[in-house]
C-alpha positions, 0 to 999 in steps of 0.5 A, a space after each residue: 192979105 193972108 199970104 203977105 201976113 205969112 210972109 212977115 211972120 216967118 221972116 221975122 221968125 227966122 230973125 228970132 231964132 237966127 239972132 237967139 241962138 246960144 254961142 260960147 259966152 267966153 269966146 271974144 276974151 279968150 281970143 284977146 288973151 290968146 294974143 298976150 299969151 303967144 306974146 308972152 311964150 315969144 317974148 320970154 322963151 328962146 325956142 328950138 327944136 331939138 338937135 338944132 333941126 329944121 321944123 318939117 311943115 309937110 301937111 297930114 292931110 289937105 282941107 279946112 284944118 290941116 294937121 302936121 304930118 310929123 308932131 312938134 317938138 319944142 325945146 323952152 329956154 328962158 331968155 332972162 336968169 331965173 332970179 328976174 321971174 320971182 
């Protein structure tokens, strides 16, 4: 009886601590607003690189994340006249 007794109190051990530990308390808004601003950058922006050249998407390095070999340079033009912003 003993065993089986050990048993339950470690499993419900390991499901107090499992659920208990802490996680950024931000992380569900800050993916939803991710979203509006990428939307928001897309929409409002005309977006070229400089000298009208191709983007060069040879990876840094082979994993989990990967990095660009090369940084992205980005030019931002606005769709609309300035005046429509204000």
């Amino acid at each position: 009886m003993d065993d089986v007794t050990d048993v339950r109190v470690e499993l419900v051990y390991k499901k107090v601590n499992k659920a208990a530990k802490r996680s950024c308390p931000g992380i569900s808004y800050s993916l939803q607003v991710l979203h509006l601003t990428l939307a928001r950058l897309l929409h409002g922006f005309e977006m070229t690189t400089p000298l009208d050249m191709p983007v060069d998407m040879t990876p840094h390095n082979a994993g989990i994340a990967m990095s660009k070999a090369t940084p992205l340079d980005v030019i931002f033009t606005p769709r609309l006249p300035s005046k429509l912003y204000e």
